[in-house]
C-alpha positions in Angstrom: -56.5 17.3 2.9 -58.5 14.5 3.9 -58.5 13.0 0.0 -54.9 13.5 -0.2 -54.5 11.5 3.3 -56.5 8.5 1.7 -55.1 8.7 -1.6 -51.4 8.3 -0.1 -52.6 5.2 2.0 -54.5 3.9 -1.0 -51.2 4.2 -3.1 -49.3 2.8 0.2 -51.4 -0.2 0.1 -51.0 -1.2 -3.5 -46.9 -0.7 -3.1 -47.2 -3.3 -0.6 -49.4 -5.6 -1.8 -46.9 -5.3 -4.9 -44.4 -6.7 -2.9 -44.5 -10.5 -1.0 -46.6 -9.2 1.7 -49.6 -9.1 0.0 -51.0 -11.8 2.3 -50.9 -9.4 5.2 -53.8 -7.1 5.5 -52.8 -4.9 8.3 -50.7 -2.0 7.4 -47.4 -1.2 9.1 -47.6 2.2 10.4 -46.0 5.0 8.7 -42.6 6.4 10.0 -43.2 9.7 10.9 -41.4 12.5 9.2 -40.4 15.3 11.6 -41.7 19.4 10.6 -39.0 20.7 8.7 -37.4 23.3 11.2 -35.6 26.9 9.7 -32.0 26.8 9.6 -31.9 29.6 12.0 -33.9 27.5 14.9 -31.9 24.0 14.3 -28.6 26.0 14.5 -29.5 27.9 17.7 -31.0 24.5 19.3 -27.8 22.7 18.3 -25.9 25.4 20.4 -27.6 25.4 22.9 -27.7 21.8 23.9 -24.2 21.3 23.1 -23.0 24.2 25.2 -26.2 25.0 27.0 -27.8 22.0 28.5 -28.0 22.4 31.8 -29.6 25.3 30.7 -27.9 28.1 33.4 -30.2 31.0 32.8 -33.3 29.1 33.8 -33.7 30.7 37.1 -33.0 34.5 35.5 -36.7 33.7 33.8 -39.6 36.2 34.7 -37.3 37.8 37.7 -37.0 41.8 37.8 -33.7 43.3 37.2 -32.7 43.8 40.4 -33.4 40.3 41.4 -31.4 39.3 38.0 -28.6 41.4 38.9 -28.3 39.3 42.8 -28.6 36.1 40.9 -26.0 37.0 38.6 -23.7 38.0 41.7 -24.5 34.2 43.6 -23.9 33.0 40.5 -20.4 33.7 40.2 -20.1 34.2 44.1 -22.4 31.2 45.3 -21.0 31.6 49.0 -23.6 34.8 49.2 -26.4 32.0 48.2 -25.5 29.4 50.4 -24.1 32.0 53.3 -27.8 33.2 53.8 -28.5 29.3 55.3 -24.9 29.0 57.2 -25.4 28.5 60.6 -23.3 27.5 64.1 -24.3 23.8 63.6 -22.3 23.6 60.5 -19.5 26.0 61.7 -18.6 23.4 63.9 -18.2 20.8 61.4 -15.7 23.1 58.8 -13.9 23.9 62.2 -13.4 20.8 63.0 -12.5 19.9 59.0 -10.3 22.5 58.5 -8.2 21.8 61.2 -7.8 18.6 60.5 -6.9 19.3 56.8 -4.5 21.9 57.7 -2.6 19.5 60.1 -2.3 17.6 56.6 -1.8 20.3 54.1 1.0 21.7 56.0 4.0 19.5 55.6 2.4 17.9 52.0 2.8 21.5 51.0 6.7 21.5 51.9 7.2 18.6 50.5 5.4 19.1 47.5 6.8 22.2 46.4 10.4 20.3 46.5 8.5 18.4 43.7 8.3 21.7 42.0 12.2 22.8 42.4 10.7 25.3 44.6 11.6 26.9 48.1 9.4 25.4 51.0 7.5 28.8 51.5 6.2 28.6 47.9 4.0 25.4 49.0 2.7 27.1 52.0 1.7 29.8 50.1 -0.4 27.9 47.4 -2.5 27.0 50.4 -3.4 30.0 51.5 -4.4 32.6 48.8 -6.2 29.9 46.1 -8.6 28.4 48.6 -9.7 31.8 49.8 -11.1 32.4 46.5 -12.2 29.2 45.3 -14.4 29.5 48.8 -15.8 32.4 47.6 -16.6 30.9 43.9 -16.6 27.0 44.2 -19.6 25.4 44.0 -18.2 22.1 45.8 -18.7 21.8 49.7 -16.3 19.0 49.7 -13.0 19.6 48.0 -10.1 20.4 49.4 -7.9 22.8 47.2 -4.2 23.3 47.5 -0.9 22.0 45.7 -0.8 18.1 44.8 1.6 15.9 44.0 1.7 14.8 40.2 0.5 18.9 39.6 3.9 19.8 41.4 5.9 16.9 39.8 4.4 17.4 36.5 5.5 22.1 36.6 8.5 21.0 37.8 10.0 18.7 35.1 8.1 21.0 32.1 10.0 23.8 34.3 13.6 22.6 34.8 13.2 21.8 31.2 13.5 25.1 30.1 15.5 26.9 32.4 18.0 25.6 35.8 16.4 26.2 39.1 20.0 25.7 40.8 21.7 28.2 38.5 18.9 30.5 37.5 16.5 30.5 40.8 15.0 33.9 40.2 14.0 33.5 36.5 12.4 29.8 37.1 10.0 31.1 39.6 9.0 34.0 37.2 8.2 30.8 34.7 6.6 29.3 37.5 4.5 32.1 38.1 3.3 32.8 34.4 3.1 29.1 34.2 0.5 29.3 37.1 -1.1 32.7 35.8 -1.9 30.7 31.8 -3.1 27.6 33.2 -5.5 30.0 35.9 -6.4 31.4 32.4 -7.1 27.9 30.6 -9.3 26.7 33.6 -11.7 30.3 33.4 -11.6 30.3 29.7 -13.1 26.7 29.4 -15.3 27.4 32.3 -16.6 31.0 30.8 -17.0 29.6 27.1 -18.4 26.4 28.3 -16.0 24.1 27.0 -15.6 21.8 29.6 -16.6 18.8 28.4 -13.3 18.8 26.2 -11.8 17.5 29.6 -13.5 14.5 29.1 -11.7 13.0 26.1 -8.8 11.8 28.5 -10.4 8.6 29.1 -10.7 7.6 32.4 -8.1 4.4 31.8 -5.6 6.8 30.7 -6.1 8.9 33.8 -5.7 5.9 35.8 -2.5 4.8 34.3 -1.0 8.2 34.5 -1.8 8.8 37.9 -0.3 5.3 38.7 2.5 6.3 36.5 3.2 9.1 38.6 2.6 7.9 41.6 6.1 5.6 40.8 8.5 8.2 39.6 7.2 10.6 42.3 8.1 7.9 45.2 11.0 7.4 43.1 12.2 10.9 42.8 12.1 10.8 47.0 14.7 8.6 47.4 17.2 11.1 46.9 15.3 12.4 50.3 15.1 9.0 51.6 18.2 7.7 51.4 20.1 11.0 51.8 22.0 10.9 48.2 23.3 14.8 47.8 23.9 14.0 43.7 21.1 12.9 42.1 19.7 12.7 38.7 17.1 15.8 37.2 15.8 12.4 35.3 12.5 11.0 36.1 12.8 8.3 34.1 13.2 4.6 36.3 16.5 3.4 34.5 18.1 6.5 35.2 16.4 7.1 38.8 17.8 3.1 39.4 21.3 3.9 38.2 21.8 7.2 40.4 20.5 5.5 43.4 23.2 2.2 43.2 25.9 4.3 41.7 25.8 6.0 44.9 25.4 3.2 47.1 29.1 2.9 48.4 29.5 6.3 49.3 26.3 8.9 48.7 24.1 6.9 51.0 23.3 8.2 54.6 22.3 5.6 57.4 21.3 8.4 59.8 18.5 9.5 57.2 17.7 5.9 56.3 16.7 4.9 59.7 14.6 8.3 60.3 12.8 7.8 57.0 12.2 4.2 57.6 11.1 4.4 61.0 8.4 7.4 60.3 7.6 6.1 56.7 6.4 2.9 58.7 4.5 5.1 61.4 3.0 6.6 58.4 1.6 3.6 56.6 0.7 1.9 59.6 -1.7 5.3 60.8 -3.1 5.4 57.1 -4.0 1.3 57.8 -5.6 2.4 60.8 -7.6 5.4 59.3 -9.0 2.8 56.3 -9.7 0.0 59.1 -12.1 2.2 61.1 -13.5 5.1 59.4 -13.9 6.7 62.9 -10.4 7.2 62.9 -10.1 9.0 59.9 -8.1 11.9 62.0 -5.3 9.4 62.6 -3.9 9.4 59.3 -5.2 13.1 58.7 -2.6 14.3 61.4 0.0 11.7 61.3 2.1 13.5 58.6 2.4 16.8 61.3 3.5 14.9 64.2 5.9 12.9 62.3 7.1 16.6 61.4 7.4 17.4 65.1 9.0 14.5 66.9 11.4 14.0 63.3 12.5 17.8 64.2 12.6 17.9 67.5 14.6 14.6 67.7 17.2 16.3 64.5 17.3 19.5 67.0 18.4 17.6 70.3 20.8 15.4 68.7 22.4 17.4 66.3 21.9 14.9 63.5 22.6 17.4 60.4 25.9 16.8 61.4 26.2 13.5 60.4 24.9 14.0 56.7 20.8 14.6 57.8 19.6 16.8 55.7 17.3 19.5 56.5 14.8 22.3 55.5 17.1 25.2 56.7 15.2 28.3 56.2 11.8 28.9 54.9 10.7 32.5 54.8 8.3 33.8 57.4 5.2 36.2 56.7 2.1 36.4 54.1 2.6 36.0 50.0 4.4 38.8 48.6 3.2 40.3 45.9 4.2 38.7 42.1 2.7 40.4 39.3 5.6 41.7 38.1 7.3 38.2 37.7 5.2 37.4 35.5 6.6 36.5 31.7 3.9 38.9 29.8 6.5 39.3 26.9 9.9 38.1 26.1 11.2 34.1 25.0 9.8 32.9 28.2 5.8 34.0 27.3 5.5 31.3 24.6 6.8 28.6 27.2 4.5 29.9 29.7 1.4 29.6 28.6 2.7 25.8 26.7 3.3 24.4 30.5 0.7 26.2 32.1 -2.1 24.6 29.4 -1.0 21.1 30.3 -0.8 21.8 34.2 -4.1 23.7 33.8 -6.1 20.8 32.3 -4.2 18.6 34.4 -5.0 19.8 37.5 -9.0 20.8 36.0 -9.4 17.0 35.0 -8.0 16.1 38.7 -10.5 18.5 40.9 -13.3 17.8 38.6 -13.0 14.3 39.2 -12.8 14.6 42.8 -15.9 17.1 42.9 -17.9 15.0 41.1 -16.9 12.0 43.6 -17.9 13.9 46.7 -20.9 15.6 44.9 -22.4 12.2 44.3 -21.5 11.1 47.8 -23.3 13.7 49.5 -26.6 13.4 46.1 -25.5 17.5 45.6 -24.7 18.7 41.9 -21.8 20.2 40.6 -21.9 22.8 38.5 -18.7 21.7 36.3 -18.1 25.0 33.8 -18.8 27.3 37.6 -16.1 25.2 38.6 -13.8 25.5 36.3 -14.2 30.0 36.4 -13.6 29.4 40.0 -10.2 26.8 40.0 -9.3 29.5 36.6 -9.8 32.2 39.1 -7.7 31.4 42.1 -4.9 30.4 40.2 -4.8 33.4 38.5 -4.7 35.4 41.7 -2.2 32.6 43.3 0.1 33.9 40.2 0.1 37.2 41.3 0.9 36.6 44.7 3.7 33.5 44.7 1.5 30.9 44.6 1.8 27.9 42.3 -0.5 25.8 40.1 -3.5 24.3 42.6 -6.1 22.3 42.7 -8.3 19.8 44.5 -6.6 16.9 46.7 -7.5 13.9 46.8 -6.3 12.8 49.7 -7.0 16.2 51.5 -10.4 16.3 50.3 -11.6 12.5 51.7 -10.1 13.8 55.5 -12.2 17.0 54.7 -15.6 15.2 54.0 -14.8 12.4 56.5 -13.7 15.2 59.4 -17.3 16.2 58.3 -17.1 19.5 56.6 -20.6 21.5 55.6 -19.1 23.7 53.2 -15.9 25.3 51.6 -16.0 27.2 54.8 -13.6 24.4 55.5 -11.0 26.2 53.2 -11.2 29.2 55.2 -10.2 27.3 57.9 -7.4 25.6 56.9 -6.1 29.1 54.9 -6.1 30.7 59.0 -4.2 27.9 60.2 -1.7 28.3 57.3 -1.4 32.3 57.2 -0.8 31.6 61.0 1.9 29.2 60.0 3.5 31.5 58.0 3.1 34.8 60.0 4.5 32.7 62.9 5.8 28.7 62.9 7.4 29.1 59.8 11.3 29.4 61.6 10.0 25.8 63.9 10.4 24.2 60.5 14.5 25.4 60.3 15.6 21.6 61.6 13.2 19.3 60.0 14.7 16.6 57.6 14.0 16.3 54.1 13.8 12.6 55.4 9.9 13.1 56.8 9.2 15.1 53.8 10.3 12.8 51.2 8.1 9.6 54.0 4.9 11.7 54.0 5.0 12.5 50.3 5.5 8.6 49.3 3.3 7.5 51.8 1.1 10.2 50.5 1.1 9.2 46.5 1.4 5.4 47.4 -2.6 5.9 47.3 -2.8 7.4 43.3 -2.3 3.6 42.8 -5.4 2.2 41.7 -4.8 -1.3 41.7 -9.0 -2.5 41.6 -9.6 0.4 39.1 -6.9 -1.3 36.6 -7.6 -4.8 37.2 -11.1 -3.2 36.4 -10.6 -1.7 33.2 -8.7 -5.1 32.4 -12.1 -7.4 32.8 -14.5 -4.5 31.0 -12.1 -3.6 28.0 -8.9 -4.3 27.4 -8.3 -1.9 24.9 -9.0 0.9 28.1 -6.7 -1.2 29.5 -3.4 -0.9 26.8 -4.2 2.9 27.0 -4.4 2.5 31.0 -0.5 1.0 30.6 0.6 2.9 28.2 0.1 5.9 30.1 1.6 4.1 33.0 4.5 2.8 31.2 5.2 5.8 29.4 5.2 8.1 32.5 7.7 5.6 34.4 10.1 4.7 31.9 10.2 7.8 30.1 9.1 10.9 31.5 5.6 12.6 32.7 5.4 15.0 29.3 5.7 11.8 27.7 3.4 9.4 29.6 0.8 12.5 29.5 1.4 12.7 25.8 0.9 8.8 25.2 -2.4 9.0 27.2 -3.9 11.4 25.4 -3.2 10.0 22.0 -4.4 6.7 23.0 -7.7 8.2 24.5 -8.0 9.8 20.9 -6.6 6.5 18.9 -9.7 5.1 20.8 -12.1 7.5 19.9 -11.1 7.6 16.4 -11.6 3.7 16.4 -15.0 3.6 17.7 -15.9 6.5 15.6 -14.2 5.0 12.2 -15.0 1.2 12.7 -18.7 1.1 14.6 -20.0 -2.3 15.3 -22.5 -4.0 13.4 -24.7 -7.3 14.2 -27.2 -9.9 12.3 -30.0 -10.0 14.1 -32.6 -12.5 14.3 -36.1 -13.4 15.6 -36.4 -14.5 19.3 -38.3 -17.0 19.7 -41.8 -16.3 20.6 -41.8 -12.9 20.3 -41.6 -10.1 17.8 -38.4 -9.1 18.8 -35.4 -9.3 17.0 -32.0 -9.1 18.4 -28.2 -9.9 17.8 -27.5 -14.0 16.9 -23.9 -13.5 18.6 -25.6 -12.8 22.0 -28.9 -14.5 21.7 -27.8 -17.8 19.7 -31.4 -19.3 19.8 -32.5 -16.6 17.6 -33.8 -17.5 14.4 -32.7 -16.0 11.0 -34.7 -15.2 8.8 -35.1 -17.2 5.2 -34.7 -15.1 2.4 -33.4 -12.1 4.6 -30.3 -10.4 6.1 -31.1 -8.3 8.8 -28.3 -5.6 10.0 -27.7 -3.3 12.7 -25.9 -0.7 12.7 -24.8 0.3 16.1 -23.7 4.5 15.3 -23.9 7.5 13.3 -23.4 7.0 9.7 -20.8 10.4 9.2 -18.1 11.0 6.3 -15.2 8.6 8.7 -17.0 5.5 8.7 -19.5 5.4 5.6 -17.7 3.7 3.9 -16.3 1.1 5.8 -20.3 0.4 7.1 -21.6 0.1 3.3 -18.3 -2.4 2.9 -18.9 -4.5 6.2 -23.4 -4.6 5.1 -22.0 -6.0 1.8 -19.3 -8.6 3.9 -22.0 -9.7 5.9 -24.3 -10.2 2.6 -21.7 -11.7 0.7 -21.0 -14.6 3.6 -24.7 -15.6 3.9 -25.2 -16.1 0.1 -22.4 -18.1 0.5 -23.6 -20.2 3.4 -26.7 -20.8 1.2 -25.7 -21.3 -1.7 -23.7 -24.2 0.6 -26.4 -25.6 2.2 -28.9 -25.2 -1.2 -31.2 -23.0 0.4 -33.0 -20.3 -1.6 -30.8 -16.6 -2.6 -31.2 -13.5 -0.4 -33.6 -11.5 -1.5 -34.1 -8.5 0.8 -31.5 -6.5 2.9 -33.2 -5.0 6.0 -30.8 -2.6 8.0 -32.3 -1.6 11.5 -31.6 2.0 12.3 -32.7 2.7 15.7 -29.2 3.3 16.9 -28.1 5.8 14.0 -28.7 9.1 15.7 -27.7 11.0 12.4 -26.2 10.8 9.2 -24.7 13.1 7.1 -23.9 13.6 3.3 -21.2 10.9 2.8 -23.5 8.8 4.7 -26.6 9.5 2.1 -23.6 8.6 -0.7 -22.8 5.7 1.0 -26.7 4.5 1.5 -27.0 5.4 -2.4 -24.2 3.1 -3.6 -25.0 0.3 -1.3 -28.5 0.3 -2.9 -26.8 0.6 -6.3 -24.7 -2.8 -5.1 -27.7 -4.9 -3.8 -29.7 -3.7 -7.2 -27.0 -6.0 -9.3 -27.4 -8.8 -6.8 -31.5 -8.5 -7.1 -31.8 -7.8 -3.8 -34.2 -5.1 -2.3 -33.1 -2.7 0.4 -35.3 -2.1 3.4 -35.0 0.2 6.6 -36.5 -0.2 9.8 -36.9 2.6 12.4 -35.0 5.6 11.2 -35.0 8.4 13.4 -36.1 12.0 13.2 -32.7 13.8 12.1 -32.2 10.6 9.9 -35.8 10.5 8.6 -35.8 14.4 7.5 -32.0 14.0 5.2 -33.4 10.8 3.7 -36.6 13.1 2.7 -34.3 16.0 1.9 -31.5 14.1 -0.4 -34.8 12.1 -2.2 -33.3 9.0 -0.5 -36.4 7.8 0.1 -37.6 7.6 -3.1 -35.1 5.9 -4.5 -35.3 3.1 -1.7 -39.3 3.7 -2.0 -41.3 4.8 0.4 -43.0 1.5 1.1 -39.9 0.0 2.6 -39.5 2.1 5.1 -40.7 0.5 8.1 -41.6 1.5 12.1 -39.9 -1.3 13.4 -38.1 -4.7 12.1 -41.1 -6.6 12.9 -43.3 -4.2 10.4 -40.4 -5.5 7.8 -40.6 -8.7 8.3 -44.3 -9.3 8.2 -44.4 -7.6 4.9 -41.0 -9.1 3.9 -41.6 -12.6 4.7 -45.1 -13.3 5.7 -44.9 -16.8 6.0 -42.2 -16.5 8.9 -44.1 -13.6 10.8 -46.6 -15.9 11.3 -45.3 -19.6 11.8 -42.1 -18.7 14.2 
């Protein structure tokens, strides 16, 4: 073993000495080549750090089975872990929280499910059942879950698009409801088969600009509220939101509601100004919505105002969720459109509460589990389907009164499910007078806050191709429609993807001065080249979508600097080094496109080198005898290495 070890450096040495670095003594070291690993053991490591990598069976090691078995129940129950520590200290803070949230929750939810084309009832109930269980299997102590805005608007325009909720009430709630039940099943089914980083290709930027997007046509959309217009457009679109609104300016308009919605609208703004000001005050805004909902009824009640156009909530049905199972759409024409709307409200409202769990998880320096959430968000809306709830998830707005109010834990969501099933057991007929005025106020004042101005200006200074997907998504959401914004966001998010994937950047590099460290001319311009040499980085994999167009740019960049010295009469290239620390892998096509590249710098007389190919790389150019045909000798540790066997002369003087 020992004689083959000195017969390979021997053999190493002469190679090099063959080449202009004879001068140099030292030998580079050797780039390790990694054990070759069974295809069994590379496949099942593959898995499991793709879908496995917070590796969630690590505590189940060396336990007995019946300690296995209780940390298989916390593990889909993890109030039974964290219950064993509860105590009256943090009681008081969820108390307090869920109070404060419910005080919130409560008229959002009426309004909200008027987003939906649904009866006020239906709102209250998606507060009351979902949170119950998402307390039980929610890992966040933070979020706040219940029906939101652009959730609501979104089911409601994929709804009325298939069937009438004025003309066909009944049969659009059962849509609702199966609607609710698929998208329950897309949330568990990404959680349980650990899919949930597949959430993550909507970029942020597009999330932005659809939120923004949505934020518009849903304030929009409340004007018919606000301004007390009876005929209104079932379009979401601005242009045709505009054109309703003026063409019933003369005569559809009602001053009565204009001043109510004003006047409150302004109470609201000016209470959530107060709660941003002074984070002490944070209950200000949290219960600003609820009085408005009192004084705006009680002052429609004593003087009689739906009698001079105001309109109002009428009736909203007292007592607990009634049972809906057997609404749902399990067969029939509807099925198919079922589970279509509830897939895109289901990832929809899983991007949303993911977002804000991961917000309030950093806040607090807790962790997430993000697939345990997504079996518990799958999991309540699957039981809110069978009892006339509608699609939920985490607020936003709800959840930043819940952490500020102070809450411990989901206990929190307990809380504010009492106050509710209260509501509905016994408040519910107080609501008879109030005006669709205050609800349309609290929901804009409510969604004015999904516009992330800073967030776009942003994206705008970091990249402004996040930023054309950030307004495209906008744009597309406000001037056409939500499907459509939603459906422009994602394809840009991909388009993106694709780009970065398909046209990877590249770089010359050259030497810093003083140093042994070699780096891109565009960003250090008093790097020196190299004479004689073209050194190239390439800044990604090397797979079967952008091979090519890498061999093609190496050979651009080649081409231009034989030209600029052929300019200047300074000597021909005559070796090709391509740094490789940032190509993770590389796959056949890639090998292919390495092979004709070395074929193409042959013709020219010019010798390919590489410098720092990693493990995964190192073992397929070993496997697909890459390596010979470059020669082992010029393969290199690092560029350094390259160069002072390269170009001697310039390792040493510069």
């Amino acid at each position: 073993m020992e004689g083959r070890s000195e017969e390979w450096f021997e053999t190493k040495e002469m190679d090099i000495r063959s080449m202009p670095s004879s001068r140099h003594a030292s030998l580079p070291y050797r780039v390790g080549v990694p054990p070759k690993q069974n295809f069994w053991t590379e496949f099942s490591s593959t898995v499991k750090e793709t879908f496995f990598s917070d590796d969630p069976l690590h505590s189940f090691k060396d336990q007995s089975r019946s300690r296995k078995f209780v940390l298989g129940v916390q593990a889909v129950f993890p109030i039974l872990e964290w219950g064993k520590r509860y105590n009256l200290t943090k009681f008081k803070g969820d108390l307090i929280a869920g109070l404060t949230i419910a005080s919130l929750c409560i008229p959002q939810d009426i309004g909200y499910s008027k987003l939906a084309n649904l009866s006020p009832q239906y709102g209250l109930y998606s507060s009351f059942v979902p949170p119950l269980v998402y307390a039980l299997m929610g890992s966040s102590r933070d979020i706040a879950i219940g029906p939101v805005a652009v959730v609501s608007l979104l089911l409601g325009t994929l709804l009325q698009n298939e069937i009438d909720p004025i003309k066909h009430p009944f049969e659009y709630r059962r849509l609702a409801f199966t609607a609710t039940f698929f998208a329950g099943i897309t949330q568990a089914t990404l959680g349980i088969l650990r899919l949930g980083f597949l959430i993550d290709f909507l970029s942020h930027a597009a999330v932005v600009g659809f939120m923004g997007g949505a934020a518009i046509t849903i304030a929009l959309q409340q004007l018919k509220g606000f301004l007390g217009i009876k005929n209104f457009t079932k379009k979401t679109d601005i242009i045709s939101v505009m054109q309703s609104i003026f063409s019933s300016a003369s005569h559809g308009w009602n001053w009565p509601t204009i001043v109510i919605a004003a006047a409150f609208l302004v109470f609201l703004l000016v209470a959530k100004y107060i709660g941003k000001k002074k984070k002490k005050l944070f209950w200000v805004p949290a219960i600003a919505p609820l009085v408005s909902v009192v004084l705006s009824t009680y002052f429609v009640y004593i003087t009689h105002a739906e009698k001079k156009g105001v309109q109002i909530v009428k009736h909203i049905e007292k007592g607990i969720n009634p049972p809906s199972v057997s609404e749902i759409y399990f067969t029939g024409d509807y099925l198919l459109k079922g589970v279509k709307i509830g897939l895109v409200a289901g990832i929809i409202a899983l991007t949303e509460a993911v977002a804000i769990g991961r917000t309030f998880a950093g806040m607090k320096d807790y962790q997430i589990d993000g697939n345990k959430e997504m079996v518990a968000l799958g999991a309540m809306n699957i039981a809110g389907s069978m009892t006339s709830c509608y699609v939920a998830t985490g607020s936003f707005s709800r959840s930043a009164v819940n952490y500020m109010a102070g809450c411990q834990t989901a206990i929190s969501n307990i809380v504010m499910s009492v106050v509710v099933f209260l509501t509905l057991q016994f408040f519910t007929p107080l609501f008879e007078y109030t005006p669709n005025a205050i609800l349309s106020s609290i929901i804009i004042s409510a969604v004015i806050g999904l516009i992330d101005y800073d967030a776009a200006v942003l994206i705008w200074k970091i990249d402004k191709f996040d930023f054309i997907a950030c307004m495209g998504a906008f744009f597309g959401v406000v001037f056409a429609s939500v499907e459509i914004g939603l459906l422009i966001a994602v394809s840009i998010s991909f388009a993106k993807l694709l780009l970065q994937v398909t046209r990877p950047r590249t770089a010359i590099l050259g030497k810093i001065p003083r140093t042994n460290v070699y780096r891109n001319i565009q960003q250090y311009p008093e790097a020196s080249k190299v004479p004689g040499v073209v050194i190239v980085r390439v800044d990604s994999a090397i797979y079967f979508s952008n091979s090519n167009y890498i061999k093609e740019r190496i050979l651009r960049w080649l081409t231009a600097e034989e030209e600029q010295l052929t300019a200047a009469g300074l000597p021909k290239i005559q070796f090709l080094i391509i740094e490789m620390s940032p190509v993770t892998d590389i796959d056949t096509s890639g090998i292919h496109a390495v092979e004709e590249l070395l074929r193409s710098l042959q013709k020219r007389d010019v010798e390919l080198v590489l410098a720092n190919p990693g493990p995964v790389v190192m073992d397929k150019v070993h496997a697909s005898n890459l390596a010979s045909l470059i020669g082992e000798e010029k393969i290199f540790l690092t560029v350094a290495d390259a160069i002072q066997t390269c170009s001697p002369k310039f390792a040493e003087v510069v």
